[in-house]
SEMI-690417 format. One record per residue (C-alpha): x, z, y; residue in one letter. Coordinates in Angstrom, 3 decimals, always signed. Each point is the difference from the previous one (the first is absolute). Layout:
N
<px: X&pz: Z&py: Y&resn: A>;
...
END
This chain:
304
<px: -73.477&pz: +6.772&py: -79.888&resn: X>;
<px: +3.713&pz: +1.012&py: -0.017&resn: X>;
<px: +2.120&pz: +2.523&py: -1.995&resn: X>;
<px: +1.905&pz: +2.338&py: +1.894&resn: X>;
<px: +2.851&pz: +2.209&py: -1.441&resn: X>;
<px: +0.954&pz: +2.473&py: +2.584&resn: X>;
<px: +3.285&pz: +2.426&py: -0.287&resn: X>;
<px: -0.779&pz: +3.440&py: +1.324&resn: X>;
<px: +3.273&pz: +1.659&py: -0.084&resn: X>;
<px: +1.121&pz: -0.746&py: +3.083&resn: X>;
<px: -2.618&pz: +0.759&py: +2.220&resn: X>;
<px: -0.810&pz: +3.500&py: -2.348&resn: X>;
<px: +3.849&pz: +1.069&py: +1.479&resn: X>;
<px: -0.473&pz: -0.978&py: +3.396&resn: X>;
<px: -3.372&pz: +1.951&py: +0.053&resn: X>;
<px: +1.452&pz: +3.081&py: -1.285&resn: X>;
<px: +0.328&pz: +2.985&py: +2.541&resn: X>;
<px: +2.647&pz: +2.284&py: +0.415&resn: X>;
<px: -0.659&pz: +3.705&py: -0.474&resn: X>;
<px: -0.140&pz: +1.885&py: +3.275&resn: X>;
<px: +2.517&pz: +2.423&py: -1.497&resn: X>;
<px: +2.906&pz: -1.331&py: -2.271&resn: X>;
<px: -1.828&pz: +0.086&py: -3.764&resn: X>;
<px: +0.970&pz: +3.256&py: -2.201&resn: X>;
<px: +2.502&pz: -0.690&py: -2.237&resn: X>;
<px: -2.327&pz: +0.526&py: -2.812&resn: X>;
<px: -2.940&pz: -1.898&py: +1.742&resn: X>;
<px: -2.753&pz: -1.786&py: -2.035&resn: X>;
<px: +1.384&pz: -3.266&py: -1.314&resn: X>;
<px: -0.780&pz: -2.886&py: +2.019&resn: X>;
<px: -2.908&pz: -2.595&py: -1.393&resn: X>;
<px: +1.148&pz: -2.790&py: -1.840&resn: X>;
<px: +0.520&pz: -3.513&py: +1.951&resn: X>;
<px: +0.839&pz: -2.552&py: -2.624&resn: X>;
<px: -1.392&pz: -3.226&py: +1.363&resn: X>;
<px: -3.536&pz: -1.548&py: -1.945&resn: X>;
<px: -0.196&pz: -3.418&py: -0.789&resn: X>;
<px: -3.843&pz: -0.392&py: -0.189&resn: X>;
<px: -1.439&pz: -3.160&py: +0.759&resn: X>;
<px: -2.549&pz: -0.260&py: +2.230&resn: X>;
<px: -2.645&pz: -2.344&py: -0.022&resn: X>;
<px: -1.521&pz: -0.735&py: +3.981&resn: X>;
<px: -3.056&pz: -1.814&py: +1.438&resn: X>;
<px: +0.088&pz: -1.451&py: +3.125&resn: X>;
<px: -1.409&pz: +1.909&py: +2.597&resn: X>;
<px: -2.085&pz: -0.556&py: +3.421&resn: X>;
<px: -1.663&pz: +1.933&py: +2.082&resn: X>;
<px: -2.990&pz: -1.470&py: +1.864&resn: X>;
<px: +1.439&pz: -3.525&py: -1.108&resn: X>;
<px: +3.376&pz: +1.285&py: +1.462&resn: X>;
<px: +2.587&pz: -0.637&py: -2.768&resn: X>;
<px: +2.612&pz: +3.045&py: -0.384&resn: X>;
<px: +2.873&pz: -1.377&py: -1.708&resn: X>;
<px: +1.534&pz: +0.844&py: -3.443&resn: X>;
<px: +3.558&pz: -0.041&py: +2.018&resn: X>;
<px: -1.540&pz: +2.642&py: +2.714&resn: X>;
<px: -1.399&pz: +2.061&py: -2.999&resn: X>;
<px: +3.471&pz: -0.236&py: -2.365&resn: X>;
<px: +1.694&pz: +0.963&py: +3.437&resn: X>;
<px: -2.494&pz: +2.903&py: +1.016&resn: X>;
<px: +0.906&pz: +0.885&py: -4.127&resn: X>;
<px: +3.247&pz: +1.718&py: +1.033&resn: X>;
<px: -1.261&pz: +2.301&py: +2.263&resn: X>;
<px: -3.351&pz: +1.156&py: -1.873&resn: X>;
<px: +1.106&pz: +3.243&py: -2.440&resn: X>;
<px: -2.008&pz: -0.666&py: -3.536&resn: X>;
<px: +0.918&pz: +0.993&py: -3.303&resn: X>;
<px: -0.557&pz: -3.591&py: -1.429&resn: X>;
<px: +0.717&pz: -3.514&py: +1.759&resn: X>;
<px: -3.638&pz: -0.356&py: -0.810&resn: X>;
<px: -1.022&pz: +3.009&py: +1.741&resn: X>;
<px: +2.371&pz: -1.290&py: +2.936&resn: X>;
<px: -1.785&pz: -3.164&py: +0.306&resn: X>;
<px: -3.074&pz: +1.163&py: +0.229&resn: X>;
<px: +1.374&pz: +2.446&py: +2.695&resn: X>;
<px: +1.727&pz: -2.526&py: +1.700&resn: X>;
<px: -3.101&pz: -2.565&py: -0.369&resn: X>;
<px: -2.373&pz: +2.897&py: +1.286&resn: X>;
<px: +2.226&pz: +0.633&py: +2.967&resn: X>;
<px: +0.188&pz: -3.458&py: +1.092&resn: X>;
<px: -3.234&pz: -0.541&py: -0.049&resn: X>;
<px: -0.972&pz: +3.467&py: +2.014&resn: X>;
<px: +2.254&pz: -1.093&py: +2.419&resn: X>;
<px: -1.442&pz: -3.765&py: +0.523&resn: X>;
<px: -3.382&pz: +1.914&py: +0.202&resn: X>;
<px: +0.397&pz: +2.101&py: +2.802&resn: X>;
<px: +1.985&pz: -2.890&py: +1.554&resn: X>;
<px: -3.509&pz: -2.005&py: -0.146&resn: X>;
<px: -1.925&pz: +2.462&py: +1.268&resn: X>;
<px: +2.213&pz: +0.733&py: +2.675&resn: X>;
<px: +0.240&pz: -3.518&py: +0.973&resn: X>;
<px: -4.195&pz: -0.004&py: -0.356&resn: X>;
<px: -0.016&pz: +2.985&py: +2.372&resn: X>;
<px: +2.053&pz: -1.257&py: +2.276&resn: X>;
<px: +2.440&pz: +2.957&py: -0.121&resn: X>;
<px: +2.518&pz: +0.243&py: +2.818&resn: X>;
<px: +3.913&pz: -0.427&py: -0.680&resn: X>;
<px: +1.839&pz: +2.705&py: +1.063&resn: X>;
<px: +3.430&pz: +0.395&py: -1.616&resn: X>;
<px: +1.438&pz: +3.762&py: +0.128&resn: X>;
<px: +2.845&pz: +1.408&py: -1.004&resn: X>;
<px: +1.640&pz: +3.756&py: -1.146&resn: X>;
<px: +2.418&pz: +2.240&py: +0.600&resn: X>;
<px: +2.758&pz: -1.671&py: -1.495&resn: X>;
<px: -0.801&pz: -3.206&py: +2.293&resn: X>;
<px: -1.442&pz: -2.052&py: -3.578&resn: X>;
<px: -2.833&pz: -2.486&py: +1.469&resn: X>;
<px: -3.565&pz: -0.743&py: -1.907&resn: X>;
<px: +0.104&pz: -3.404&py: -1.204&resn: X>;
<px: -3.558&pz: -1.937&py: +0.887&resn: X>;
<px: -1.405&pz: +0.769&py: -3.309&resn: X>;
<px: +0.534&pz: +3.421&py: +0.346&resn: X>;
<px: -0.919&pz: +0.742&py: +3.281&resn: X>;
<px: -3.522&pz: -2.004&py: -0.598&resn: X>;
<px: -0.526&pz: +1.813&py: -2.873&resn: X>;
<px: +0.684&pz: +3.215&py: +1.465&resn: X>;
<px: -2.366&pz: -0.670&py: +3.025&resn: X>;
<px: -2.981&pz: -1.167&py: -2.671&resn: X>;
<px: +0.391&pz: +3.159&py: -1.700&resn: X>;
<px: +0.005&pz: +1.779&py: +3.361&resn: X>;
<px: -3.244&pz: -1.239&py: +1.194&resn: X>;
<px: -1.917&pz: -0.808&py: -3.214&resn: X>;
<px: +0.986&pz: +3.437&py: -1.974&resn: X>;
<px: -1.487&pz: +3.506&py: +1.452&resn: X>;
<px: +0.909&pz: +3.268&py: -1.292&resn: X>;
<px: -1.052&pz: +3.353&py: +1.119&resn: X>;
<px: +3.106&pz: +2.927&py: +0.416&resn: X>;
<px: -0.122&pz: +2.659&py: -2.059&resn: X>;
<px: -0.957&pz: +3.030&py: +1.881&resn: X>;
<px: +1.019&pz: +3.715&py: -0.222&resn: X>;
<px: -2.310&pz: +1.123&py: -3.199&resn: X>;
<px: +0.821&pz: -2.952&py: -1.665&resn: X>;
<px: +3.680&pz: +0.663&py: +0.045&resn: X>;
<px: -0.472&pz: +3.360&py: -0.826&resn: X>;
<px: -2.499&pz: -0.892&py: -2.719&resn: X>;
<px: +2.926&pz: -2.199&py: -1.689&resn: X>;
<px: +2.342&pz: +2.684&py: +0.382&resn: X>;
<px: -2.282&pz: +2.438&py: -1.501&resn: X>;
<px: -1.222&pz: -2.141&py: -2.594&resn: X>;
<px: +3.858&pz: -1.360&py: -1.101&resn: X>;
<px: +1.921&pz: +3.239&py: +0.537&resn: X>;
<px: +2.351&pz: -0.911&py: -3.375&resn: X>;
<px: +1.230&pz: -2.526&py: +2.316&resn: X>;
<px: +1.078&pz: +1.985&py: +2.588&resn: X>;
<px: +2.423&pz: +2.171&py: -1.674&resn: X>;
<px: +4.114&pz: -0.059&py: +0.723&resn: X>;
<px: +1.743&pz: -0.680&py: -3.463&resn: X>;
<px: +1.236&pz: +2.387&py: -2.384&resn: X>;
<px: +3.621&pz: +0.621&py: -0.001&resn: X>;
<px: +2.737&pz: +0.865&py: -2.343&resn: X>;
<px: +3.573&pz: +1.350&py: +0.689&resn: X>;
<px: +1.426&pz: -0.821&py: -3.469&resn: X>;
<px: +3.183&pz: -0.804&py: -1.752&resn: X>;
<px: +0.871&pz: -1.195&py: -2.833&resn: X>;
<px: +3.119&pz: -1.294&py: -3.029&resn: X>;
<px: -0.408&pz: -3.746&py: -0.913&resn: X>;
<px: +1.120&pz: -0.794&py: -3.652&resn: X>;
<px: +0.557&pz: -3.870&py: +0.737&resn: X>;
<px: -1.432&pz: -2.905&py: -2.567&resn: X>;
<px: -2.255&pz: -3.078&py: -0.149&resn: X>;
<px: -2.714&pz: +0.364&py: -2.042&resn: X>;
<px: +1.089&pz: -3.197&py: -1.663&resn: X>;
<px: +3.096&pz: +1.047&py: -1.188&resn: X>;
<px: -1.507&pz: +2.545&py: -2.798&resn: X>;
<px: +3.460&pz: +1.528&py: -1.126&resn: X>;
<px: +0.680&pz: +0.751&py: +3.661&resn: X>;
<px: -3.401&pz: +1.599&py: +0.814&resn: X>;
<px: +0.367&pz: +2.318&py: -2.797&resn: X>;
<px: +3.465&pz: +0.952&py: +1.007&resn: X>;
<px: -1.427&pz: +0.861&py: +3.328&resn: X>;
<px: -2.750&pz: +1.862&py: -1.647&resn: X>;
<px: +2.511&pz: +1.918&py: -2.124&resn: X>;
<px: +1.826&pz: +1.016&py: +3.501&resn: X>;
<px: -2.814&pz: +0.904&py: +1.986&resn: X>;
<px: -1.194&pz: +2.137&py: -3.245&resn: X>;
<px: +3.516&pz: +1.550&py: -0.343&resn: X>;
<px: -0.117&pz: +1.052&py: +3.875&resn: X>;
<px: -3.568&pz: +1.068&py: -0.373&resn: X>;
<px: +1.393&pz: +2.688&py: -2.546&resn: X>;
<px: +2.683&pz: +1.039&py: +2.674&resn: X>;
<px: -2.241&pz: +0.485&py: +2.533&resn: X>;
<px: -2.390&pz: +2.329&py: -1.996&resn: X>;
<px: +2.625&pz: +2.150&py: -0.163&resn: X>;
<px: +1.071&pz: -0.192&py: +3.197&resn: X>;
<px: -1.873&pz: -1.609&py: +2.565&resn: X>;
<px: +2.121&pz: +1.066&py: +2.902&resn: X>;
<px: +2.409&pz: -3.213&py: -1.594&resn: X>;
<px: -2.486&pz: -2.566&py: +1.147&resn: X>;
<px: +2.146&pz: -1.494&py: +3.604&resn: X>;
<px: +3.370&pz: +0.540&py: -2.126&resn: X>;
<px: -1.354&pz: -1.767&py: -3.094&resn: X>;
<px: -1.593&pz: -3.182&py: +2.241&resn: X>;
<px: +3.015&pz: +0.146&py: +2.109&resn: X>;
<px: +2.264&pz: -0.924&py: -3.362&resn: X>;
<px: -2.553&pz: -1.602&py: -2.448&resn: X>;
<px: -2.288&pz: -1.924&py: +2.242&resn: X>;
<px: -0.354&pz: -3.397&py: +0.192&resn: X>;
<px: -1.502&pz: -0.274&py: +3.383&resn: X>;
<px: +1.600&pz: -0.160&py: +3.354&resn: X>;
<px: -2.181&pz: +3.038&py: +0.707&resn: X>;
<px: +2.375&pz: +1.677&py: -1.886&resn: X>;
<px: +2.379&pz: +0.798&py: +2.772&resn: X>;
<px: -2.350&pz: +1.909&py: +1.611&resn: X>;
<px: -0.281&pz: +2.026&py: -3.357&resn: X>;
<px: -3.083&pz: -2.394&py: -1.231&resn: X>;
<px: -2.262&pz: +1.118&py: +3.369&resn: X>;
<px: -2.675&pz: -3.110&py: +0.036&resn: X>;
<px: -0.997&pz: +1.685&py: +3.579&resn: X>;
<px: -3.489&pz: -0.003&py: +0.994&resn: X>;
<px: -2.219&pz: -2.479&py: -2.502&resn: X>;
<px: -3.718&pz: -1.211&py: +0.941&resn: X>;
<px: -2.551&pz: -1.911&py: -2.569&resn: X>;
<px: +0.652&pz: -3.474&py: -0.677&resn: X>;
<px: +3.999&pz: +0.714&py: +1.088&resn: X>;
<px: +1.267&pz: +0.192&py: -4.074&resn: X>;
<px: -1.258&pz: -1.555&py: -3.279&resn: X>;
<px: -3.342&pz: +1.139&py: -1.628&resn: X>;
<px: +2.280&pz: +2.117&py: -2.550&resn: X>;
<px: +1.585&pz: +1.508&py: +2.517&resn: X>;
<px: -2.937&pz: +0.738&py: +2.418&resn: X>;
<px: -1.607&pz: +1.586&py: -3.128&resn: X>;
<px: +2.307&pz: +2.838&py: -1.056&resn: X>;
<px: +0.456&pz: +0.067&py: +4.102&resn: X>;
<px: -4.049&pz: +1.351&py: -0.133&resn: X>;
<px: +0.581&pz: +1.856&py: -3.011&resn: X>;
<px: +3.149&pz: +2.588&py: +0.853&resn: X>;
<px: -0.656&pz: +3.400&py: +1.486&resn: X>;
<px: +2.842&pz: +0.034&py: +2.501&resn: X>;
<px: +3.086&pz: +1.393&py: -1.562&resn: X>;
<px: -0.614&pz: -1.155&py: -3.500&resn: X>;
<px: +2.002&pz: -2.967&py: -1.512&resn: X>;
<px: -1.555&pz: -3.031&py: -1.505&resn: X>;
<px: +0.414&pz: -0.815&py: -3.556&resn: X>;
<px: +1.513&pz: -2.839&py: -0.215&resn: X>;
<px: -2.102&pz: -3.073&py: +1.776&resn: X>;
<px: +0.628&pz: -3.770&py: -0.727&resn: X>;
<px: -0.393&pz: -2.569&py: +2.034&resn: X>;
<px: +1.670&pz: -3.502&py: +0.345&resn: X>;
<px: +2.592&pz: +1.306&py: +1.704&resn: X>;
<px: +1.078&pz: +2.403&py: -3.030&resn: X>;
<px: -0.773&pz: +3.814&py: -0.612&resn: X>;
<px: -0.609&pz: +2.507&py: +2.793&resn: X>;
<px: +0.453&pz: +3.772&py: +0.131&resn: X>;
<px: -2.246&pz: +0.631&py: +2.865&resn: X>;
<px: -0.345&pz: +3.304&py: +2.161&resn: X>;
<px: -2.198&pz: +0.566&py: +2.627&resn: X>;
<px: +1.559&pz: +2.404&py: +2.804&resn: X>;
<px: -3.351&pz: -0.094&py: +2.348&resn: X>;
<px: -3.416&pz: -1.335&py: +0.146&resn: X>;
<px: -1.958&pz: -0.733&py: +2.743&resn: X>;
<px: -4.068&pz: -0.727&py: -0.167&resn: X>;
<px: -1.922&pz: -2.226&py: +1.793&resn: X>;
<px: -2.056&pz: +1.212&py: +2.836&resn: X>;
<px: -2.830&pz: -1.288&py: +1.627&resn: X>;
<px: +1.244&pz: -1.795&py: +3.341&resn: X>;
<px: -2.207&pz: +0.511&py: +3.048&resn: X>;
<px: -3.195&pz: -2.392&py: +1.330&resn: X>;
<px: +1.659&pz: -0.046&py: +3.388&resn: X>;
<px: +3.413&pz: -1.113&py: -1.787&resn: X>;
<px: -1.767&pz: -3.061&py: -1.733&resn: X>;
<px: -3.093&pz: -0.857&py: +2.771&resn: X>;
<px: +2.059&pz: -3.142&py: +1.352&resn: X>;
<px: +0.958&pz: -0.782&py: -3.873&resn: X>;
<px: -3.788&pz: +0.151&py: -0.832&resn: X>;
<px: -1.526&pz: -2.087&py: +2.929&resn: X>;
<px: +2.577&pz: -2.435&py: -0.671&resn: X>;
<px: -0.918&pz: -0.287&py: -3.243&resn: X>;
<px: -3.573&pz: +0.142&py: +0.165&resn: X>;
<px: +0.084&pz: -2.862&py: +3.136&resn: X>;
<px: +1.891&pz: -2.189&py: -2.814&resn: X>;
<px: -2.109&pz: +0.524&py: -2.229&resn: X>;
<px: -3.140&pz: -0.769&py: +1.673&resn: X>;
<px: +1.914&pz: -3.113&py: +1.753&resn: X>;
<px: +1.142&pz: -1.171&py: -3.207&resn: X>;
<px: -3.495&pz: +0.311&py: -1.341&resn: X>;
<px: -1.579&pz: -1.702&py: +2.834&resn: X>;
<px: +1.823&pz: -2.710&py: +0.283&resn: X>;
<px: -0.277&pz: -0.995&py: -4.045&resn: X>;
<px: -3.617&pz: +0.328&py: +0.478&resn: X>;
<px: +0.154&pz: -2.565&py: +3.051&resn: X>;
<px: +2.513&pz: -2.079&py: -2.151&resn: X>;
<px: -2.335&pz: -0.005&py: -2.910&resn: X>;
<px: -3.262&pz: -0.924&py: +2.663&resn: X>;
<px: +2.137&pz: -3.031&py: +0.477&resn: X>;
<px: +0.909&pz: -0.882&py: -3.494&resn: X>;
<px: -3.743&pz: +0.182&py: -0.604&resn: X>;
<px: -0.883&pz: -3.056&py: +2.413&resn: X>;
<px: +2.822&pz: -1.730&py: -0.670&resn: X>;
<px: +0.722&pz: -3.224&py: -2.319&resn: X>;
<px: +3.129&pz: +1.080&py: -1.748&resn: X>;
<px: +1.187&pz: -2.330&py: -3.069&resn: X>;
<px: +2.781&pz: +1.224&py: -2.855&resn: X>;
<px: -0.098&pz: +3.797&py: +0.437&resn: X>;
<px: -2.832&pz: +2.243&py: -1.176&resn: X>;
<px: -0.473&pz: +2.900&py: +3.049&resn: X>;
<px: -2.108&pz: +2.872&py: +0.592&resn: X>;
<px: -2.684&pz: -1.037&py: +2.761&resn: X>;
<px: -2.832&pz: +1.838&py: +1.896&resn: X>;
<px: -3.094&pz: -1.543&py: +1.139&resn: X>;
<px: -0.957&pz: +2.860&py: +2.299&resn: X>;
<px: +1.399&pz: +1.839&py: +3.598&resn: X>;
<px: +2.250&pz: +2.244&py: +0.222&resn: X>;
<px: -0.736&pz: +3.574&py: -0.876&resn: X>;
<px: +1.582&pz: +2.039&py: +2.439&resn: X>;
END
């Protein structure tokens, strides 16, 4: 045996995805990435006497997402050995080589295109047809629903939460123009325009239109609990202390089956693929001789 300490913090940054949209300025804070030094302790590892090598597994490491360098190992370790797997079986089979390639011109490596081919011949699923997709639909209509929306605005009293004299001179403010806006309310775009501390405030504080998941939890909250036209008590978040108003609000509504029907047979034909294809995976894992890593196996067929 070996110990292993594996650094995450590089590959967790490379494997983050950028938003579609440009994040809120008040979006959730992102998830912390400070690199663990846990030391892992490996086995050596074969598969059918084939030996998978604690460099191949360390390497495979970077590009396995785990919340642990334990859990990354075994990832990595489980993925390597899948892989040499259906490698054997496709070299049992006598499965044909035919490289292809995409759109953008990339090329299968051998590996791959074996492995794809296996999978092609050895895995059956049946397509969805048109009551199951409407079946789904029916049965998961939460899911099918466009997203609330919000035209809001809002005054930011700026402070870090860790700076306690700030904060509660940035509570003081926002409570000060909370009493100027009860008396008049008509003040709110003036009062951002001058006291705000967010570059929304030269657009009089207007947040434009907000969806779920856009702000902070704090914020999302008095977001779902103003009547449109009523202003916020004061809300804090880690940005400081809002005065929130909500101009408009727009429900959810159920979108159409015929809207989501591709959305829903794609889904469903991953689904089913995905679950056919472990179940032929663990059929193999089952009759194999696999040394250093404890996996799942089957010692049936397929259920299909």
């Amino acid at each position: 045996m070996v110990t292993l300490v594996i650094d995450h913090a590089a590959r967790r940054a490379d494997a983050a995805h950028p938003h579609e949209h440009a994040p809120h300025e008040h979006a959730p804070q992102p998830r912390d990435t400070t690199p663990s030094r846990e030391r892992v302790v490996m086995s050596a590892v074969s598969v059918n006497g084939v030996s998978i090598s604690r460099k191949a597994i360390a390497a495979e490491v970077q590009n396995t997402p785990a919340r642990t360098p334990a859990e990354g190992w075994f990832a990595a370790a489980r993925a390597l050995v899948v892989r040499e797997l259906l490698l054997q079986e496709a070299q049992r089979l006598a499965i044909p080589l035919d490289p292809q390639g995409d759109a953008d011109g990339r090329r299968e490596t051998h590996e791959e295109a074996l492995i794809r081919a296996l999978l092609a011949q050895e895995v059956r699923t049946p397509v969805a047809d048109e009551d199951t997709l409407r079946r789904f639909y029916d049965n998961n209509r939460r899911r099918f629903m466009s997203a609330p929306l919000w035209q809001a605005e809002h005054i930011l009293c700026a402070a870090r939460r860790d700076d306690a004299a700030a904060f509660a001179a940035a509570r003081a403010k926002a409570e000060a123009l909370a009493a100027a806006l009860t008396a008049a309310p008509e003040r709110f775009a003036d009062l951002a325009r001058t006291q705000s501390d967010c570059p929304s405030a030269a657009v009089g504080g207007s947040l434009g239109q907000i969806t779920p998941g856009d702000t902070t939890l704090e914020f999302e909250a008095a977001l779902r609990s103003l009547e449109p036209g009523v202003i916020s008590a004061p809300v804090e978040t880690r940005y400081g202390v809002h005065l929130i108003r909500v101009n408009r609000y727009v429900e959810g509504r159920p979108v159409p089956f015929e809207a989501v029907r591709k959305e829903i047979a794609a889904y469903l034909a991953d689904h089913v693929s995905r679950s056919a294809e472990a179940q032929y995976i663990a059929l193999l894992v089952g009759r194999a001789d696999i040394k250093g890593i404890a996996l799942d196996g089957a010692d049936s067929p397929l259920v299909q």
